[in-house]
C-alpha positions as a LaTeX table, in Angstrom:
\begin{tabular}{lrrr}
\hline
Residue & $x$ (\AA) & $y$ (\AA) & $z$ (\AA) \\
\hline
Unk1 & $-9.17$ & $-134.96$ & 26.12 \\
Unk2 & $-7.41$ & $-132.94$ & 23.56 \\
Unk3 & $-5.61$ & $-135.56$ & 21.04 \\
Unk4 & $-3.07$ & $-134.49$ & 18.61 \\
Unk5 & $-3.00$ & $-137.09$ & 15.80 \\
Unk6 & 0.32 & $-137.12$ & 13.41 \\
Unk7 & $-0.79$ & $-137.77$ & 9.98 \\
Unk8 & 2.00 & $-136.18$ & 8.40 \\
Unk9 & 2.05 & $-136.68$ & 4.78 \\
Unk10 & 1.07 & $-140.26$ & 4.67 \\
Unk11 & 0.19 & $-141.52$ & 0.99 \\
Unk12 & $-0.31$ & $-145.04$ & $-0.51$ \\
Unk13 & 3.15 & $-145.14$ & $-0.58$ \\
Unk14 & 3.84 & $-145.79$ & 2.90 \\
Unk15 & 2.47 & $-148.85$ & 2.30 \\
Unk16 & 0.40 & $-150.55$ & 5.06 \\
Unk17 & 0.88 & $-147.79$ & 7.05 \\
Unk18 & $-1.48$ & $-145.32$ & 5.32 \\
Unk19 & $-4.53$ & $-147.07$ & 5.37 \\
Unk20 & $-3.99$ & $-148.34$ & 9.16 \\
Unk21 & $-3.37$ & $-144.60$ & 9.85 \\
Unk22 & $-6.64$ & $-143.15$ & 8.28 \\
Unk23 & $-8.54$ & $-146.23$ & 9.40 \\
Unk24 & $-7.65$ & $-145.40$ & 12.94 \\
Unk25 & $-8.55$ & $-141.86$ & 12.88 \\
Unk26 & $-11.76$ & $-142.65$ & 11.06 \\
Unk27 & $-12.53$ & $-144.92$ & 14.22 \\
Unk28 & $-11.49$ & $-141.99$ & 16.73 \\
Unk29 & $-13.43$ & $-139.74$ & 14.97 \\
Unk30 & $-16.72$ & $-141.74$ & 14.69 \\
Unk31 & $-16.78$ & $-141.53$ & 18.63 \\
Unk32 & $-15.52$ & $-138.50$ & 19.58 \\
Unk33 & $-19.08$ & $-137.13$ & 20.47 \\
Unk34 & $-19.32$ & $-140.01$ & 22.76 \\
Unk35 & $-16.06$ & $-139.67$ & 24.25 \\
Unk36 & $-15.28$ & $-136.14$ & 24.77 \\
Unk37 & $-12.48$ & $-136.68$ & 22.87 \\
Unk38 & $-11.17$ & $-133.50$ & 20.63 \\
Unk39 & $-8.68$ & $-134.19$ & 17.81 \\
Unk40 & $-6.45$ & $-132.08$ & 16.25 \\
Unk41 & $-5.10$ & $-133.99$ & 12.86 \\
Unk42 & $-1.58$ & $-132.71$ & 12.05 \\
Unk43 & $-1.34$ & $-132.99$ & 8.18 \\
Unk44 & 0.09 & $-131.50$ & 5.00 \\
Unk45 & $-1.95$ & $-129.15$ & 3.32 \\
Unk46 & $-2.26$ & $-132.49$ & 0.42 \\
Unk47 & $-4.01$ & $-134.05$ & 3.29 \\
Unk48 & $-6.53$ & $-131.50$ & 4.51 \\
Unk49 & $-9.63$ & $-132.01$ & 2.56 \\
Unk50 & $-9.39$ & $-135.72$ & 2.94 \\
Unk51 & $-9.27$ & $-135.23$ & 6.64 \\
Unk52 & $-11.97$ & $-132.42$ & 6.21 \\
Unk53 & $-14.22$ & $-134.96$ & 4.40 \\
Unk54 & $-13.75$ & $-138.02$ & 6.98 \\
Unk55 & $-14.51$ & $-134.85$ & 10.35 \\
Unk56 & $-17.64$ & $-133.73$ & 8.17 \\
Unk57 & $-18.74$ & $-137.69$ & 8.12 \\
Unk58 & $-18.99$ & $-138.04$ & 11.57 \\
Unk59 & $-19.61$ & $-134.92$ & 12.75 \\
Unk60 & $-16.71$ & $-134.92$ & 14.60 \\
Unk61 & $-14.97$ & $-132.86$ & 17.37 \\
Unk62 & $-12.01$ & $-132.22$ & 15.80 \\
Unk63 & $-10.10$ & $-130.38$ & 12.67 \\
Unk64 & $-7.04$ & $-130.53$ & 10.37 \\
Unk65 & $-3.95$ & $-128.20$ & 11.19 \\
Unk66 & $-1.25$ & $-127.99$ & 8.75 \\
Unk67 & 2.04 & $-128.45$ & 9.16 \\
Unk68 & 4.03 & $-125.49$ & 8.30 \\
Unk69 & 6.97 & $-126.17$ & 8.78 \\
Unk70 & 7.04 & $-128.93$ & 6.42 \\
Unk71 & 8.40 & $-126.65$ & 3.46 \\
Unk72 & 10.76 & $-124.32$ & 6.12 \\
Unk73 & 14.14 & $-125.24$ & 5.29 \\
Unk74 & 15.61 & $-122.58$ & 7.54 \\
Unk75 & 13.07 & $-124.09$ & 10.14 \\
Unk76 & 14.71 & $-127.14$ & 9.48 \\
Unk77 & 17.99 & $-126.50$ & 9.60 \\
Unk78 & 17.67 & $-123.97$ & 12.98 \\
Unk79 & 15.97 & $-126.87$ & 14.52 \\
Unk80 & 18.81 & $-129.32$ & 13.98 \\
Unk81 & 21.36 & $-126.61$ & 15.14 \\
Unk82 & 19.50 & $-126.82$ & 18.12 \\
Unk83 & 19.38 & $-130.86$ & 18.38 \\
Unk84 & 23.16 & $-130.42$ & 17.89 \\
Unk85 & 23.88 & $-127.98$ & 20.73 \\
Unk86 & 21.57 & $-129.70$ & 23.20 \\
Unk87 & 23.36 & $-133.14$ & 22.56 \\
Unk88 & 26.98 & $-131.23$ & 23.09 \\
Unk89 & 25.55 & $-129.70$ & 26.28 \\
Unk90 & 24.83 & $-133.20$ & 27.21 \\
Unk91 & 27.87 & $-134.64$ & 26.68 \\
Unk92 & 30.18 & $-131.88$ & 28.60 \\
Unk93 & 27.41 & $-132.34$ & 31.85 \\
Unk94 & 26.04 & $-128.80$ & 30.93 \\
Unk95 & 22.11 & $-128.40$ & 31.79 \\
Unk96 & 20.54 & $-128.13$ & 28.03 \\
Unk97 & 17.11 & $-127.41$ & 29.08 \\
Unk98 & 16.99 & $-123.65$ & 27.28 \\
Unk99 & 18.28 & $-124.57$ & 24.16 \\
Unk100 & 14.45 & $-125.70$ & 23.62 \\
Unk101 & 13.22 & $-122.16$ & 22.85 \\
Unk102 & 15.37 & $-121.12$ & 20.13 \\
Unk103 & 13.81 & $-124.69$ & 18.38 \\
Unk104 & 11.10 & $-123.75$ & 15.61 \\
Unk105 & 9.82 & $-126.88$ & 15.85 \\
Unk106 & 9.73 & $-126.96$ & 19.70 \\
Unk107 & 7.86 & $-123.90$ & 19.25 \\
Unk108 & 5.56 & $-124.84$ & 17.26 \\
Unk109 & 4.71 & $-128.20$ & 18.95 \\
Unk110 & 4.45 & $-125.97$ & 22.21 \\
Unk111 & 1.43 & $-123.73$ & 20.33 \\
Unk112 & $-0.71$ & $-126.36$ & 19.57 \\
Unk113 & $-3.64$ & $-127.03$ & 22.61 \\
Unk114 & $-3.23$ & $-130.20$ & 22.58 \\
Unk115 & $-2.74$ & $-132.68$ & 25.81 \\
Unk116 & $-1.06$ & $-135.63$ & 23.98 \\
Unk117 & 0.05 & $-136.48$ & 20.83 \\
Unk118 & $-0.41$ & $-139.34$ & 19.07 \\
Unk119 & 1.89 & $-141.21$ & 15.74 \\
Unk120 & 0.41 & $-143.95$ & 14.43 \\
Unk121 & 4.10 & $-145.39$ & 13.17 \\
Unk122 & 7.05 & $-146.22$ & 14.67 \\
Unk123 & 9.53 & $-143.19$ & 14.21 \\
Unk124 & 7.56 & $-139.95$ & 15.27 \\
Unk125 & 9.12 & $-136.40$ & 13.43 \\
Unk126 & 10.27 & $-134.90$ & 16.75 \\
Unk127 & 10.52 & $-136.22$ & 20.41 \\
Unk128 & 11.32 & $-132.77$ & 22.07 \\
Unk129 & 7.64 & $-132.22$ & 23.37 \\
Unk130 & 5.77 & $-130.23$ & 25.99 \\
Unk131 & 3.65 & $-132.98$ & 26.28 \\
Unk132 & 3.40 & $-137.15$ & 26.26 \\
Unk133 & 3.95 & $-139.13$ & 23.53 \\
Unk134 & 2.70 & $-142.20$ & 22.32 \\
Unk135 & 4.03 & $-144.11$ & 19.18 \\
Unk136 & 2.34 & $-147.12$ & 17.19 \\
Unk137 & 5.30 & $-149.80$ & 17.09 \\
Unk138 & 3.75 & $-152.12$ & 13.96 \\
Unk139 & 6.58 & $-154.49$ & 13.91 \\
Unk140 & 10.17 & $-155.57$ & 14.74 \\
Unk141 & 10.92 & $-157.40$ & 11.23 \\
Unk142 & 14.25 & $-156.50$ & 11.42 \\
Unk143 & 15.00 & $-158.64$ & 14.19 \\
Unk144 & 13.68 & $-161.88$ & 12.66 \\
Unk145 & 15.01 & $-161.09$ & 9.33 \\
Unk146 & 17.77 & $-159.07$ & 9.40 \\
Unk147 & 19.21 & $-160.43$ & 5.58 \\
Unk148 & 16.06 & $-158.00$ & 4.63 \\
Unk149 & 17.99 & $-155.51$ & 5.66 \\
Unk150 & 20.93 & $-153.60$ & 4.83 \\
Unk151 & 23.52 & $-152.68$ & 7.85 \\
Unk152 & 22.86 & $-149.40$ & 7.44 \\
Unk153 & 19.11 & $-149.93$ & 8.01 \\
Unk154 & 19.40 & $-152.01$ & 10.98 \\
Unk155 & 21.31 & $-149.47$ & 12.49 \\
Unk156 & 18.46 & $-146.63$ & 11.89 \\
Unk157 & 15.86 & $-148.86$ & 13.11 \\
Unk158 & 17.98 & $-149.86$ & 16.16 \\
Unk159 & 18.87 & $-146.18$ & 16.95 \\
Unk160 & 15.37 & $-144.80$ & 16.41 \\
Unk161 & 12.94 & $-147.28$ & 16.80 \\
Unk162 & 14.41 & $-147.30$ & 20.46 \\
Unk163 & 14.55 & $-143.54$ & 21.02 \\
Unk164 & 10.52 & $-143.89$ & 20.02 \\
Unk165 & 10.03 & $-146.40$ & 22.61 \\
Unk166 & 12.31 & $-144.70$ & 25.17 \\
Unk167 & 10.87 & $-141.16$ & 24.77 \\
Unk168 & 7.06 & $-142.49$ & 24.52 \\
Unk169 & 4.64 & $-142.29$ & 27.39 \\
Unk170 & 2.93 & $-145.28$ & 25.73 \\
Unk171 & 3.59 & $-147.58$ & 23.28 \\
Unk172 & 0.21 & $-149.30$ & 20.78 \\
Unk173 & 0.57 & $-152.44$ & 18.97 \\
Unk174 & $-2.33$ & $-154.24$ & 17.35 \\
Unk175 & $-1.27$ & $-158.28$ & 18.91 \\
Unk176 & 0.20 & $-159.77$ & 21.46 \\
Unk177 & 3.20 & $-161.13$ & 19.63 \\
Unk178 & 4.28 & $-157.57$ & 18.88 \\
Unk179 & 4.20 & $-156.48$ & 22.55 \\
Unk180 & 6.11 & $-159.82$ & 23.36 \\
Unk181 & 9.06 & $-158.89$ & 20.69 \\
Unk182 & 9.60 & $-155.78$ & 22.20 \\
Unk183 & 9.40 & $-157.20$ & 26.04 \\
Unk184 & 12.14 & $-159.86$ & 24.55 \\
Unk185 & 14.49 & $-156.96$ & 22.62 \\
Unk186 & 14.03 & $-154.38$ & 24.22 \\
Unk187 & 13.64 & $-154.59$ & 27.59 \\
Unk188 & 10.43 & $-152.74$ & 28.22 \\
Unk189 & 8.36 & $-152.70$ & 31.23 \\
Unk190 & 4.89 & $-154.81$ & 30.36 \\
Unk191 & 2.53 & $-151.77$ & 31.60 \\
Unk192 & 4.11 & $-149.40$ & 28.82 \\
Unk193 & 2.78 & $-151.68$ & 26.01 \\
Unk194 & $-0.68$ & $-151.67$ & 24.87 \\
Unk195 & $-2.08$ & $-153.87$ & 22.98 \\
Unk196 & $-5.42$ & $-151.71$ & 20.94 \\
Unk197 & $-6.60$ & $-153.97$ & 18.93 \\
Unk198 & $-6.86$ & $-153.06$ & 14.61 \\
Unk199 & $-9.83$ & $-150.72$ & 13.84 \\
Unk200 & $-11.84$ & $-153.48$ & 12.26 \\
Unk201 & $-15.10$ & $-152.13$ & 12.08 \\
Unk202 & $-13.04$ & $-148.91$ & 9.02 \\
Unk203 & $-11.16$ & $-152.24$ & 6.85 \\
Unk204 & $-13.59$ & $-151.24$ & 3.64 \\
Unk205 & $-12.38$ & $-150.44$ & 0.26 \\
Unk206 & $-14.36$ & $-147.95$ & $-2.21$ \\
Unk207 & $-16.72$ & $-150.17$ & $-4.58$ \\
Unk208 & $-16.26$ & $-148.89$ & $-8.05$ \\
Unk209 & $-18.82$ & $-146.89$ & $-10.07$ \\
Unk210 & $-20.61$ & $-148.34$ & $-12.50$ \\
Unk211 & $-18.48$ & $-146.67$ & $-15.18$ \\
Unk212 & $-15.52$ & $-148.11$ & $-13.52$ \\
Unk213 & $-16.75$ & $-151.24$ & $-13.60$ \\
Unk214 & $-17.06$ & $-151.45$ & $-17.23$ \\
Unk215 & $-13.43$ & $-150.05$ & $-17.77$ \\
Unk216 & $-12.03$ & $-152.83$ & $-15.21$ \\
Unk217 & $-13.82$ & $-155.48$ & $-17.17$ \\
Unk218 & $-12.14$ & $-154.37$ & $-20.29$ \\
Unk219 & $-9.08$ & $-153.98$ & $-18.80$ \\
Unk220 & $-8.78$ & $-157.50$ & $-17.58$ \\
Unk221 & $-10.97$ & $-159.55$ & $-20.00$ \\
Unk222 & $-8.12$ & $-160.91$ & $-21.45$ \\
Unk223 & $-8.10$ & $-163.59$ & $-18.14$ \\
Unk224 & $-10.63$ & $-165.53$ & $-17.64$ \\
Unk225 & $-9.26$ & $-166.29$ & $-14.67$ \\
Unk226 & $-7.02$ & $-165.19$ & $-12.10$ \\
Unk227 & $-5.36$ & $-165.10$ & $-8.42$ \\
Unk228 & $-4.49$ & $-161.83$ & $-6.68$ \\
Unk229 & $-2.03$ & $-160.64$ & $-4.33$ \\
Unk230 & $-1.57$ & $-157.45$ & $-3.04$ \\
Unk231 & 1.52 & $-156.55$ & $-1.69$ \\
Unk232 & 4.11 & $-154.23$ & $-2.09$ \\
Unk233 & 7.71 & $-156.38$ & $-3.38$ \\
Unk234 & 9.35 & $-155.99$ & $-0.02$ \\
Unk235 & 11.18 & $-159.01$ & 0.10 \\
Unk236 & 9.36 & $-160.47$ & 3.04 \\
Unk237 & 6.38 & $-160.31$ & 1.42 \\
Unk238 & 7.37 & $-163.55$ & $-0.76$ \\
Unk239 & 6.46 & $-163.24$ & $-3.92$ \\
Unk240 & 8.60 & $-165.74$ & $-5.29$ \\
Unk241 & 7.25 & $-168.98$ & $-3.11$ \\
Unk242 & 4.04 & $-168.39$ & $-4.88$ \\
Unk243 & 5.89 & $-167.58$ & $-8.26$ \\
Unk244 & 7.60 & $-171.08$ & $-7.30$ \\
Unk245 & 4.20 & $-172.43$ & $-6.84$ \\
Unk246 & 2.76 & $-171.47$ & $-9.81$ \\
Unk247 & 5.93 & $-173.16$ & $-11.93$ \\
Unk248 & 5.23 & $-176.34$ & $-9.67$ \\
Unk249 & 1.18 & $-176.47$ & $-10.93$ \\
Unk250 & 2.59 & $-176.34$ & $-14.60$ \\
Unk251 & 5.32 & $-178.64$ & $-14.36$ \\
Unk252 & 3.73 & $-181.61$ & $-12.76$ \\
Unk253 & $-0.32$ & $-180.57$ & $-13.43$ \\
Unk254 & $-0.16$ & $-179.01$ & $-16.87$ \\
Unk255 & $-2.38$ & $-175.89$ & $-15.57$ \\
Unk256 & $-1.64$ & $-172.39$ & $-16.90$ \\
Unk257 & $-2.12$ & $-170.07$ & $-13.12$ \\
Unk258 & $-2.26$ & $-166.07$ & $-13.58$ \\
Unk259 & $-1.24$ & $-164.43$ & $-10.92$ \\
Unk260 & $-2.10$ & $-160.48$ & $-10.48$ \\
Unk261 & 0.26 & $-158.84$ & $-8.08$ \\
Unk262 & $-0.72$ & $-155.44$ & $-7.07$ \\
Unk263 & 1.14 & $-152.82$ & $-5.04$ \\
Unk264 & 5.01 & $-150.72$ & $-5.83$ \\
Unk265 & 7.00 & $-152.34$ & $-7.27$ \\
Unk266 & 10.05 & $-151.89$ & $-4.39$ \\
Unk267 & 13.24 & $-150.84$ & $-6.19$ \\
Unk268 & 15.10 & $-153.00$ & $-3.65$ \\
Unk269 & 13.64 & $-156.41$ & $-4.40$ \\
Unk270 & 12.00 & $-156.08$ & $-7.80$ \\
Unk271 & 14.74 & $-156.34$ & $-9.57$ \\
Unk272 & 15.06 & $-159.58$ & $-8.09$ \\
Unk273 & 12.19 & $-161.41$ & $-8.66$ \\
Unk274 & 12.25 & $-159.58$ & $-12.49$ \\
Unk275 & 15.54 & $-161.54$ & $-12.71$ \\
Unk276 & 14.02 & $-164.48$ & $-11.48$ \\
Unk277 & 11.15 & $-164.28$ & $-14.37$ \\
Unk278 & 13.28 & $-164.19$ & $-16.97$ \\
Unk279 & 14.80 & $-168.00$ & $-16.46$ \\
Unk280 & 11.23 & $-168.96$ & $-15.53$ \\
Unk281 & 8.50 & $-170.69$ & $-17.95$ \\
Unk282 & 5.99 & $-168.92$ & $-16.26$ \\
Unk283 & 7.00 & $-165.18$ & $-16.88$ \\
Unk284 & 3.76 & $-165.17$ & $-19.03$ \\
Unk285 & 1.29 & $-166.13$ & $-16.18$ \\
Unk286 & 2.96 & $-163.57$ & $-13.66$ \\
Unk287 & 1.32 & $-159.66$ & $-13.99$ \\
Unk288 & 2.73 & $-156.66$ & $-11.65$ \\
Unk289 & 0.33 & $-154.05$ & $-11.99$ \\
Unk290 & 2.20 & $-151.44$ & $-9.76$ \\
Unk291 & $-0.46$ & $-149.44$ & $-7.36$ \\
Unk292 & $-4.15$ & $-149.40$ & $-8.56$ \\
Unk293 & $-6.65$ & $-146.93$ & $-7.28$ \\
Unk294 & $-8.74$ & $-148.42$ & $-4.51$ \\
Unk295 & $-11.99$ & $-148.93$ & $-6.66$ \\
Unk296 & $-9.71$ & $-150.90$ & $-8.75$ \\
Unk297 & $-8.60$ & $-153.28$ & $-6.23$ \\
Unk298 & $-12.14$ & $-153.42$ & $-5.05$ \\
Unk299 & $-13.06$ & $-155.11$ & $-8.44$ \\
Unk300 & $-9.90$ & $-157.07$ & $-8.46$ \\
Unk301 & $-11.10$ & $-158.72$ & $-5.21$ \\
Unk302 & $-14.42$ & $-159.31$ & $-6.07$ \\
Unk303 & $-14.04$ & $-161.02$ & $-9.30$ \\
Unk304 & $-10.69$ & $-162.71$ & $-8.84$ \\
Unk305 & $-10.95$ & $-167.04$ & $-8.36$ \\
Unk306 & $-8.61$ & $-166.55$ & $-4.94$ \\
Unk307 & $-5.92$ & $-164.23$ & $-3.00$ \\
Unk308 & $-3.66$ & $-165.75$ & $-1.89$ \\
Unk309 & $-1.12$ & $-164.24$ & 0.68 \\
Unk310 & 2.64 & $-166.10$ & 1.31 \\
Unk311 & 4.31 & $-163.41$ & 3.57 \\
Unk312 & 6.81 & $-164.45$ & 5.97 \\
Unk313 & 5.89 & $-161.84$ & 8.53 \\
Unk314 & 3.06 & $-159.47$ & 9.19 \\
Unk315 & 2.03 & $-157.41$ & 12.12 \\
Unk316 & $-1.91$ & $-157.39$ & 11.14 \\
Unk317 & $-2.55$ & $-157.76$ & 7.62 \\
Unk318 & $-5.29$ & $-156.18$ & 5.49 \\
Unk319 & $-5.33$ & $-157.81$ & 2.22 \\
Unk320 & $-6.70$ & $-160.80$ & 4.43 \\
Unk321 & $-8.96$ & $-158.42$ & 6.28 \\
Unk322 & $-9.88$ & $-156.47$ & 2.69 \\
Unk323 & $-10.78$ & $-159.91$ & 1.29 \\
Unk324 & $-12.43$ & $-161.43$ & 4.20 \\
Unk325 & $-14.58$ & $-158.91$ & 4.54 \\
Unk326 & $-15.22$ & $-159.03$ & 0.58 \\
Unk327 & $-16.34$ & $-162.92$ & 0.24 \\
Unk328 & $-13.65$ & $-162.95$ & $-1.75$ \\
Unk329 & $-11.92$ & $-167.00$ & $-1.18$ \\
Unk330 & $-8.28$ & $-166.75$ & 0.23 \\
Unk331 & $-5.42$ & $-168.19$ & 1.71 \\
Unk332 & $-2.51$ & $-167.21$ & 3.92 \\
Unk333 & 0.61 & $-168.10$ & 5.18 \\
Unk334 & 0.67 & $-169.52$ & 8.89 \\
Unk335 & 2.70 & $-166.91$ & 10.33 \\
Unk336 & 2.75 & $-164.23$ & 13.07 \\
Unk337 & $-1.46$ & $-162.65$ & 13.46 \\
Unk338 & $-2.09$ & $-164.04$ & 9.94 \\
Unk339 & $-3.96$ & $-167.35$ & 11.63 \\
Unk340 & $-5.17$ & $-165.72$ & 14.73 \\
Unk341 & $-7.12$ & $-163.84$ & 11.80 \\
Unk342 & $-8.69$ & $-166.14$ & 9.48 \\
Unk343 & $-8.70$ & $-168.73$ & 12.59 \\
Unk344 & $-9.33$ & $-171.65$ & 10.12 \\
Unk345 & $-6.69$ & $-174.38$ & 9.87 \\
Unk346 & $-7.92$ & $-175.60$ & 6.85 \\
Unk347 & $-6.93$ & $-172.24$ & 5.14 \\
Unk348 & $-2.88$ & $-171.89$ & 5.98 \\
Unk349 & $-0.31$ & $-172.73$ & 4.67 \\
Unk350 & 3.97 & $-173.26$ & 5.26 \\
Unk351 & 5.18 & $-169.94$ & 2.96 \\
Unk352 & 8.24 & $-171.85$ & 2.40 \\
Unk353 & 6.33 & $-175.19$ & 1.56 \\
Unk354 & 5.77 & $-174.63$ & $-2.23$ \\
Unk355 & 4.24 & $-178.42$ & $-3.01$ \\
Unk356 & 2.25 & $-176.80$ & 0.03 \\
Unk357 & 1.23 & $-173.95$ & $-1.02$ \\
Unk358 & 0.51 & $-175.22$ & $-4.95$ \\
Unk359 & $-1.93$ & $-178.37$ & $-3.34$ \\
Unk360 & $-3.66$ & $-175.64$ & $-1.41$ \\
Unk361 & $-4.27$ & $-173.18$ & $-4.70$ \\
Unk362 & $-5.78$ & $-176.25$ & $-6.64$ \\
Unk363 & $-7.76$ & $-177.41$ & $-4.04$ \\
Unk364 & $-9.49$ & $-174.18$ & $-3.28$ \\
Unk365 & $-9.59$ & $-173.85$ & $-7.05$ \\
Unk366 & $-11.04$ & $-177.05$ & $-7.73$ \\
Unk367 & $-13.13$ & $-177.83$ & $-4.47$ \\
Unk368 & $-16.42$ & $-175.78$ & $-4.49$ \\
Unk369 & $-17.68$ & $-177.32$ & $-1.07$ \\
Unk370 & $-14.12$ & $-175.77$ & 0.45 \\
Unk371 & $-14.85$ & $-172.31$ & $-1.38$ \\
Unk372 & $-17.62$ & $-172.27$ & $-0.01$ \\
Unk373 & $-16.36$ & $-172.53$ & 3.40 \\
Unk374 & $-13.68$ & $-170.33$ & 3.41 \\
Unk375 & $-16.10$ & $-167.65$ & 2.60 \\
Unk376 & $-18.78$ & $-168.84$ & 5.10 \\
Unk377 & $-15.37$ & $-168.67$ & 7.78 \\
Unk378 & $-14.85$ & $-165.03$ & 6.68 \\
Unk379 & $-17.78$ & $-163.84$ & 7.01 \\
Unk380 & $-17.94$ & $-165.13$ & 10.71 \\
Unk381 & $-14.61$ & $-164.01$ & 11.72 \\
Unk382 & $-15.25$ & $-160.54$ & 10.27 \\
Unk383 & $-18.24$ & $-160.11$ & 12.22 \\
Unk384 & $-16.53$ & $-161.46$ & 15.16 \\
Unk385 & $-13.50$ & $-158.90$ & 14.62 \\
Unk386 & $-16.31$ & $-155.95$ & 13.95 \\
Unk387 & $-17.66$ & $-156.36$ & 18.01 \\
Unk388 & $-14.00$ & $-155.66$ & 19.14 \\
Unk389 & $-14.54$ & $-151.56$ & 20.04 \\
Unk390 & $-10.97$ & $-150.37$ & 18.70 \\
Unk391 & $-11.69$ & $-147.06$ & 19.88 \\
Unk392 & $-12.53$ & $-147.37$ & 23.17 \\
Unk393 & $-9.38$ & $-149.77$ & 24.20 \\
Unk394 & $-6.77$ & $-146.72$ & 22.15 \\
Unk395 & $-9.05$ & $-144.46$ & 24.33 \\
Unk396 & $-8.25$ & $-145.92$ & 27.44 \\
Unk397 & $-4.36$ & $-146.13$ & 26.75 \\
Unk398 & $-4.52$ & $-142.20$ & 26.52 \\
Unk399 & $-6.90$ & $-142.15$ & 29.68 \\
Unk400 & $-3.92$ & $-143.97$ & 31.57 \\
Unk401 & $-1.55$ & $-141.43$ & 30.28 \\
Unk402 & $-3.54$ & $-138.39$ & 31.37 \\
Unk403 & $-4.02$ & $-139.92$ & 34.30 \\
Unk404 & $-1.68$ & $-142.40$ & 35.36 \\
\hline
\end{tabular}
């Protein structure tokens, strides 16, 4: 099989969707000798030696291709006079099959040898192909939380998160409640949704050197002690339920919390919680540190006291994975995958529940003996996760394309 992979110009500031993109490819990758699999990886040219680096790892069948067309303007624009003209032919019952081949992008998409093409996110850059398409559909937030949203972004979403579901031969999602949102809202026939589970086995961060090591311990030495979360300040992602906890422990404990918050800082909800800070009493204990390198957040797992995670939704979620798989103690809220994950009870909690979510800090502060098994729980549900093969269930979803 000839796979084209879409990794466009992904960068940490996609957010999740960047590391769940490499980590996928690095999983393809590692078997395509196994699988006669050959993968083209459609990238910018900012991309190519990382994706050179991860082929030359494993050996792999496969290589980058650039996307040229990414700087064409007049590509660009030619190929949207095109979109334009087919959708008029549509509309006045006029056959718009030809218009095609005066499409740059058509054309290019036509010259790659390629038998499918993969995008790892829900919005692919251009549907018009010679070949099938299938999409990875992380999540219908929008739907469950539409005050997240402005009106003009649940009408994007609607329009072209359903045109990617429409036009795609196959549709990936990583659980089962994912696949069941999109049965619900959408509509969509069971067999075109595929659940391929996350590519557990790649969740790793980069240890530091031992020069960074030294820098991060200056850098922080100022806490003796501290809780991480790292999330981006979408406003789904809660920050202010554990903000609200931390002001609880204070108030009615008389404990002084620090809580590191890693990730961008989202021009749409920032603002908020920094608004919310400044009437709070415990502005002092709160610390947005914006994006850190990975080797960074490596050392901020490893020698935090806890993470703790209060989302209100998550398709997948790999701070939990990233600290699970560090033996690093943490907690989570009890929503969506999140306990299907760390499948522990004991170790969830109500993200709206903030006496709930405060009792649950202290105690895995204070209680060595539950510490203790919240990292022993980890480390069995990580090597649980790491037997799934990831790779050969996305494998067989483009098997049953190729061959239906």
């Amino acid at each position: 099989m000839k796979i084209g992979y879409w990794l466009g110009d992904l960068s940490i500031h996609n957010g999740g969707i960047a590391p769940y993109s490499w980590r996928l490819l690095e999983i393809l990758l590692s078997q395509s000798k196994f699988q006669e699999l050959n993968i083209l990886v459609l990238c910018s040219a900012e991309l190519e030696k990382n994706c050179l680096d991860l082929i030359n790892k494993y050996q792999a069948k496969a290589k980058p291709y650039l996307i040229p067309y990414k700087s064409s303007f007049i590509g660009i624009a030619i190929s949207q006079l095109a979109n334009l003209l087919s959708q008029l032919l549509v509309k006045l019952n006029i056959s718009n099959q030809g218009v095609k081949y005066i499409d740059p992008l058509f054309l290019w998409f036509a010259s790659l040898d390629i038998d499918l093409l993969h995008v790892p996110y829900q919005v692919p850059p251009y549907y018009n192909l010679p070949y099938p398409l299938t999409v990875t559909m992380h999540d219908v937030q929008e739907l469950h939380y539409p005050e997240f949203f402005t009106p003009q972004e649940r009408v994007w979403r609607a329009e072209h998160y359903w045109k990617s579901l429409e036009k795609s031969s196959a549709i990936i999602v990583s659980f089962n409640h994912v696949k069941q949102d999109l049965i619900k809202y959408f509509r969509l026939d069971d067999n075109k949704i595929h659940i391929s589970p996350l590519p557990y086995q790649k969740m790793y961060l980069q240890p530091p050197t031992s020069e960074e090591q030294l820098i991060y311990q200056n850098k922080y030495a100022k806490w003796d002690s501290f809780l991480l979360y790292p999330a981006q300040t979408w406003q789904h992602k809660n920050h202010l339920s554990l903000i609200k906890a931390v002001e609880y422990i204070k108030e009615n404990f008389g404990r002084l919390i620090h809580i590191l918050c890693t990730g961008k800082k989202n021009s749409r909800f920032f603002p908020v919680i920094e608004n919310y800070l400044e009437k709070s009493d415990v502005a002092d204990q709160i610390h947005f540190l914006d994006i850190v390198p990975e080797t960074e957040l490596y050392w901020l797992y490893k020698n935090c006291s806890l993470v703790v995670i209060p989302t209100l939704y998550e398709a997948g979620c790999l701070p939990l994975l990233e600290a699970m798989s560090l033996e690093t103690p943490v907690i989570c809220s009890s929503v969506t995958s999140i306990p299907e994950i760390i499948d522990d009870s004991r170790f969830i909690f109500n993200p709206l529940d903030i006496n709930q979510i405060a009792n649950l800090i202290l105690q895995m502060l204070d209680n060595s003996e539950l510490r203790t098994d919240n990292i022993v729980n980890s480390g069995k549900r990580i090597s649980e996760l790491h037997q799934i093969d990831s790779a050969a269930e996305l494998i067989k979803v483009y098997q049953k394309v190729l061959s239906p």
